[in-house]
C-alpha positions in Angstrom: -6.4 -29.1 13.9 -5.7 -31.4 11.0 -7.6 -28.6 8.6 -5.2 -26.0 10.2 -2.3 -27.8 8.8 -3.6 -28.9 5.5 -4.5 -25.0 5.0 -0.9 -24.0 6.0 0.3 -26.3 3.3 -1.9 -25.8 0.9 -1.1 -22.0 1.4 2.4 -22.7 1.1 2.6 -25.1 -2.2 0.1 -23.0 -3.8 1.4 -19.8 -3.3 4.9 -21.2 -4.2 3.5 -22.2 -7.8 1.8 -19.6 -8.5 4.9 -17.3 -7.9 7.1 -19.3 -10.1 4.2 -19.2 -12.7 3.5 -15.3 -11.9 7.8 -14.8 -13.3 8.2 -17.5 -15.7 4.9 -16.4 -18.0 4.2 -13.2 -18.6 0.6 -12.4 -19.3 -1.7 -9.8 -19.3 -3.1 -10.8 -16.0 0.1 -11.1 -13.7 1.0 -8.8 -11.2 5.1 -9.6 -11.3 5.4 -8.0 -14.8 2.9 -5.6 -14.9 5.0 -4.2 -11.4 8.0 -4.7 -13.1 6.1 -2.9 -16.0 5.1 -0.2 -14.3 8.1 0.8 -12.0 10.4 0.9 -15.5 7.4 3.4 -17.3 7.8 5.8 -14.0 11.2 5.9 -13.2 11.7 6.6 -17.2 9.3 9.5 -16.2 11.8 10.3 -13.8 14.7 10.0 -15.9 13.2 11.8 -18.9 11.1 14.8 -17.0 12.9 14.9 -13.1 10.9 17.5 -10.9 14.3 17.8 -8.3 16.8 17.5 -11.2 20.0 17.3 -8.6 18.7 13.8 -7.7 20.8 11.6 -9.1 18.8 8.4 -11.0 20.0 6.0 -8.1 19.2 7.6 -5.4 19.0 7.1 -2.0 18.7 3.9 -0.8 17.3 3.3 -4.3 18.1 -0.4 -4.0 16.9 -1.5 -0.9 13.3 0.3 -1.8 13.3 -2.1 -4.8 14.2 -4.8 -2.1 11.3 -3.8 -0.4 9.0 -3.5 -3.9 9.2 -6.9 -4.3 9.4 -8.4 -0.6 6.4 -6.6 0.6 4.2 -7.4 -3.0 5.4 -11.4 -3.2 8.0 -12.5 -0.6 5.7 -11.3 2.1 3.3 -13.8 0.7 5.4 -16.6 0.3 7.3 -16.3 4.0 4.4 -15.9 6.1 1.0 -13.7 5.2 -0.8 -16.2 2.7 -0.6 -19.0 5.1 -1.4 -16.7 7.8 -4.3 -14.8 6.3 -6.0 -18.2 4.9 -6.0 -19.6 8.7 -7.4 -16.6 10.0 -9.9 -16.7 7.5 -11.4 -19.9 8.3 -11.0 -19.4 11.6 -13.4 -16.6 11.3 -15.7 -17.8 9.4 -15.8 -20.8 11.8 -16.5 -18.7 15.1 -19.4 -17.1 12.8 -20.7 -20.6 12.3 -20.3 -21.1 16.0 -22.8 -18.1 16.2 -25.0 -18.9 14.4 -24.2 -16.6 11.0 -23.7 -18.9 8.1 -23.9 -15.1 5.6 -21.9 -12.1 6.3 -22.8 -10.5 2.9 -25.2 -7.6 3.9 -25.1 -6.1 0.5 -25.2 -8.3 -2.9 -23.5 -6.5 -5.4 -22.6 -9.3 -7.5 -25.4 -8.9 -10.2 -24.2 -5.1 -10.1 -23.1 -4.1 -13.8 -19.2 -4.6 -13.7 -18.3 -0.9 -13.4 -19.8 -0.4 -10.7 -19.1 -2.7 -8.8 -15.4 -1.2 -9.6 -16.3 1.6 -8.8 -17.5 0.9 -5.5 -14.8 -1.6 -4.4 -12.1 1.4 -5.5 -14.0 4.1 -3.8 -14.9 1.9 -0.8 -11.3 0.6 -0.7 -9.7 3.6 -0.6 -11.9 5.3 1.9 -11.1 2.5 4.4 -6.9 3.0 3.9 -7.7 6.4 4.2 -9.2 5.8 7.5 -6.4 3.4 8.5 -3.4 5.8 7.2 -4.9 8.1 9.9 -4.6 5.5 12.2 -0.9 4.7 11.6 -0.1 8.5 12.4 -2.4 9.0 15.4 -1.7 5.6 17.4 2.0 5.7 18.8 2.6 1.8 18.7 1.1 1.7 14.6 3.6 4.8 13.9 6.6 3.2 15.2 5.7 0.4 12.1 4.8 3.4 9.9 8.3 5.2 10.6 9.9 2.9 8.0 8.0 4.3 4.9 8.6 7.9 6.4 12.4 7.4 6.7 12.4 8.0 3.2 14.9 10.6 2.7 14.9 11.1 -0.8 11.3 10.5 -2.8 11.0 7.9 -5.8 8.8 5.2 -7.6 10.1 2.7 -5.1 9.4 4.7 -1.8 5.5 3.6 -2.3 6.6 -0.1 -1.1 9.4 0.5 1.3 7.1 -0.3 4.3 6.6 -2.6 7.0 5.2 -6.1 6.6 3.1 -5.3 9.3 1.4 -2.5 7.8 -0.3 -5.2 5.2 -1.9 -6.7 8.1 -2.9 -3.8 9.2 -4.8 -2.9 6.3 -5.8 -6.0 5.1 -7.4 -6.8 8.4 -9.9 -3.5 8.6 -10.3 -4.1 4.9 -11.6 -7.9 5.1 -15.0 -7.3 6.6 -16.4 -4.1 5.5 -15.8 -5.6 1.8 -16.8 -9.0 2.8 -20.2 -7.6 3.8 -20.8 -6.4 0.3 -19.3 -9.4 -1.3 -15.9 -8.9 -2.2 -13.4 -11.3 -1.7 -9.8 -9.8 -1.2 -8.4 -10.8 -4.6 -11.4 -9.7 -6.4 -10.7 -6.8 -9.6 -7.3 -7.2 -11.0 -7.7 -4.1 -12.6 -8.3 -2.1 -9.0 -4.9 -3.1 -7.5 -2.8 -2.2 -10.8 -4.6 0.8 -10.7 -4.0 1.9 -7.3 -0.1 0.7 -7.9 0.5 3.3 -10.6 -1.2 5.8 -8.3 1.0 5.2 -5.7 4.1 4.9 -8.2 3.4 8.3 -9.7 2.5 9.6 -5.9 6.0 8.7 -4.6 8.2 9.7 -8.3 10.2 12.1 -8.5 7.8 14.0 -10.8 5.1 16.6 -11.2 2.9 16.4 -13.6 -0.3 18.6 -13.7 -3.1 16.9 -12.9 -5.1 20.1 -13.4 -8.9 20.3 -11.7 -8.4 16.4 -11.0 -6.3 17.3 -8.3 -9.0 17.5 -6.1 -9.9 13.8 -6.2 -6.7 11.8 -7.0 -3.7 11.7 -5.2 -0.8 13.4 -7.0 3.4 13.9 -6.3 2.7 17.7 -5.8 0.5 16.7 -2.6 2.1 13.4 -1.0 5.2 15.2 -1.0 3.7 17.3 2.1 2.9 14.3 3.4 6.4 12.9 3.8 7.8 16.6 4.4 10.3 16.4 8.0 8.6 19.6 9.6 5.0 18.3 9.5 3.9 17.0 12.7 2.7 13.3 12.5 0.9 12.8 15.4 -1.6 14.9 13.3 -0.3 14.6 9.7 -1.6 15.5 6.4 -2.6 14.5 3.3 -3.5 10.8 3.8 -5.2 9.6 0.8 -3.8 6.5 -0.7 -5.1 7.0 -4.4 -7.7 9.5 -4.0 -7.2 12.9 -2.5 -11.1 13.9 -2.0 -11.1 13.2 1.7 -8.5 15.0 2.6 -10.4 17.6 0.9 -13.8 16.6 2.3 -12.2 16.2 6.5 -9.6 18.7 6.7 -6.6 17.4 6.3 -5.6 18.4 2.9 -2.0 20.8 3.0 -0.7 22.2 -0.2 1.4 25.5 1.2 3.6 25.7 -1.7 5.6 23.8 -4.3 7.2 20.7 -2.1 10.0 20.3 -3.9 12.8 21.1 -1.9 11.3 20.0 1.0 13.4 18.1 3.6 12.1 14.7 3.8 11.3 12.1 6.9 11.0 13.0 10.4 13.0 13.9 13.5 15.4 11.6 14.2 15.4 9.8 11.0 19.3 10.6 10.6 19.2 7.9 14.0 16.7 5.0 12.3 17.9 1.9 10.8 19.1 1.8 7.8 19.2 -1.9 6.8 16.5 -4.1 5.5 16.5 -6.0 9.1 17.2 -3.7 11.2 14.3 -2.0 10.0 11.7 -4.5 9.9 13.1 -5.4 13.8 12.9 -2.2 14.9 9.4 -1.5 16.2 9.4 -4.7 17.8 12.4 -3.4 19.8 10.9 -0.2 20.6 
């Protein structure tokens, strides 16, 4: 119990440091500026080159996305889900001791050339939210956590982070042993997570720019926009890739109509749901 505790603290204090670090140095390798970084390059995008140009710049509940932006990529952390996730960790890997499995690795890829081990981890990554995303639509209990990124009523940079804490231990949870069996740890490749940021930045902006034949494999505004469109049934859904658009391509589920872009956004009902940070995050838990 006593390793329990130190854990929790140790999660706490560290996590608190590196936060404070994370905003009072900027570097090349910090995840605080390069969001802030990246949020100011693509709502300039929407500023500059606006694909519904009667949206004003400050949208709809433009400021309590960017709440979200930041809650869901660092407070999250510090409040509960480091602390959390670093128990459950050693927990696991103690009742795997207890039977007997000292390795869960069943692929080593760390001797792999360092491309393609990104390549995998993206690919691999992705596949999995895909899978999940699904999941959040098709499960009724999962979709009454989801319904906060769908109440998005008008679509920005921000919207890609306005969802529930819960949905990060979702994810996280039917990520950590599929990639800890190929030897991954969860804060493995920098470069994959700033990667799949601006993806989902550009997904959720109010642009359109032409991806051209690339379409077919990346996610892209003209697509996700469908996704988040009001008459669309989501107890079916479409067009759930996360960065990469392939499999909905590959399994059916890709839905491009027509140009999205005066397309009623959320779901039915949404003029009812919460419209405050809390009584939003509370929510499912009442329902």
């Amino acid at each position: 119990m006593e390793e329990y505790l130190k854990i929790v603290k140790d999660a706490y204090t560290g996590y608190w440091h590196y936060l404070v670090n994370e905003i009072a140095y900027p570097s090349w390798h910090n995840y605080f500026w390069w969001l802030v970084g990246l949020s100011l390059f693509v709502w300039l995008l929407e500023i500059i080159i606006p694909w519904r140009k009667n949206q004003k710049v400050f949208r709809k509940d433009f400021w309590l996305d960017g709440f979200y932006m930041f809650f869901n990529f660092f407070l999250f952390s510090l409040i509960a889900y480091n602390a959390i996730s670093n128990v459950v960790v050693y927990a696991f890997n103690d009742a795997l001791g207890w039977l007997g499995i000292q390795n869960l690795v069943a692929i080593e890829v760390q001797q792999w050339p360092a491309v393609f081990q990104f390549l995998l981890m993206f690919v691999l990554a992705d596949f999995i939210q895909w899978n999940t995303h699904r999941l959040l639509h098709k499960v009724p209990a999962l979709w009454e956590f989801h319904k906060v990124h769908h109440s998005v009523e008008e679509m920005g940079f921000a919207a890609h982070l306005r969802f529930h804490w819960m949905e990060t231990i979702i994810y996280k949870s039917i990520q950590y042993i599929p990639l800890a069996m190929i030897g991954f740890g969860l804060q493995d490749f920098f470069i994959v997570h700033i990667i799949t940021v601006a993806i989902g930045h550009l997904n959720h902006a109010n642009v359109n720019i032409n991806y051209g034949p690339l379409k077919y494999i990346f996610n892209n505004p003209a697509m996700h926009i469908w996704h988040h469109a009001k008459n669309i049934p989501y107890a079916t859904g479409v067009n759930f890739g996360i960065s990469l658009s392939v499999w909905d391509y590959l399994f059916g589920t890709a839905y491009l109509p027509k140009s999205g872009k005066d397309e009623t956004l959320g779901f039915d009902g949404v003029e009812n749901f919460p419209k405050s940070f809390w009584q939003q995050i509370t929510y499912p838990f009442k329902k």
